[in-house]
C-alpha positions in Angstrom: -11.9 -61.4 85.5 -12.3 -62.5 82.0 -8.8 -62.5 79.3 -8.8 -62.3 75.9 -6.3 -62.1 73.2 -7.3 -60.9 70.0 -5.3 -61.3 67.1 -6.0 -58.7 64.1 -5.6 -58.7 60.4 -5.4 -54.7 59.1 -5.7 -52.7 55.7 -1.9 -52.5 54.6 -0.8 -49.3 55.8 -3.0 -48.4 58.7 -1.5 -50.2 61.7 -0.6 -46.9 63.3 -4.2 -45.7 63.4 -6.0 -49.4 64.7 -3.2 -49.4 67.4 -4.4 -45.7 68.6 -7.7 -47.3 68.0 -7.7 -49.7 70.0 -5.9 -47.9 73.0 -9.1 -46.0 73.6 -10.8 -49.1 74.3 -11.5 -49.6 78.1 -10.6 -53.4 78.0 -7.8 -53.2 75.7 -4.5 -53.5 78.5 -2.0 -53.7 75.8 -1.1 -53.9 71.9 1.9 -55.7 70.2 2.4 -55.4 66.4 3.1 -58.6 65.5 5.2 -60.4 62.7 3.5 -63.8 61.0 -0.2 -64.5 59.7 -1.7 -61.6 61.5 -0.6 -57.5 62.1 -1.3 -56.8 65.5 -2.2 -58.6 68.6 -4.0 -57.2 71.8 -4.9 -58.3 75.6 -7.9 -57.5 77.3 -9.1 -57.9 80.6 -12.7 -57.7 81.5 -14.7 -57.6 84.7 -17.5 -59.9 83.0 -17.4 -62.4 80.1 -20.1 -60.5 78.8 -18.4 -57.3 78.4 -15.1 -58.7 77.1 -17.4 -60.6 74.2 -19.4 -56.7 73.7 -16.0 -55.5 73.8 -14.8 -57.6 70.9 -17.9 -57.6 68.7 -19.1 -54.2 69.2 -15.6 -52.0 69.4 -12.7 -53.7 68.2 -14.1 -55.6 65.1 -15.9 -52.2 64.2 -12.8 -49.8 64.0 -12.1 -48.7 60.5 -9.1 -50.7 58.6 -9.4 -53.9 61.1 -10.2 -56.8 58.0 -10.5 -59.4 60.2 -9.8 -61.3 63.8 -9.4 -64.1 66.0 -10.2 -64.1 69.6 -8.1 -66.4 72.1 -10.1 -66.6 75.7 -8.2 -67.1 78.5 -9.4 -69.9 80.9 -8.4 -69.9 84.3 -5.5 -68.5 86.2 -2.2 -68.1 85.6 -0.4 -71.5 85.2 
């Protein structure tokens, strides 16, 4: 199983529609709007590092509004 967290700089204003955004994505397991640097911040659990890293690149930096992100991977178990 591959993790990710991805943490997500929006447009001003259109948090509401990224988070429903993102909720339609397979891997996406769940969203937290978030207070700080960045708007929102999202956990995703993949079968395959490969489709976590499609996942990211293809879907999620795509949707409209989302200005930028940063991807935390996951390594190992739980601690």
């Amino acid at each position: 199983m591959a993790v990710a967290f991805v943490l997500i700089n929006c447009e001003l204003g259109s948090e509401k529609q990224v988070i429903t955004d993102l909720k339609s994505i397979c891997c996406v397991k769940k969203v937290y709007g978030v207070f700080g640097a960045y708007d929102l911040m999202t956990s995703l659990e993949c079968e395959r590092l490969e489709e976590l890293r499609q996942t990211i690149i293809s879907e999620i930096r795509r949707i409209k509004n989302v200005r930028s992100t940063i991807t935390l991977m996951g390594i190992g178990g739980q601690c």
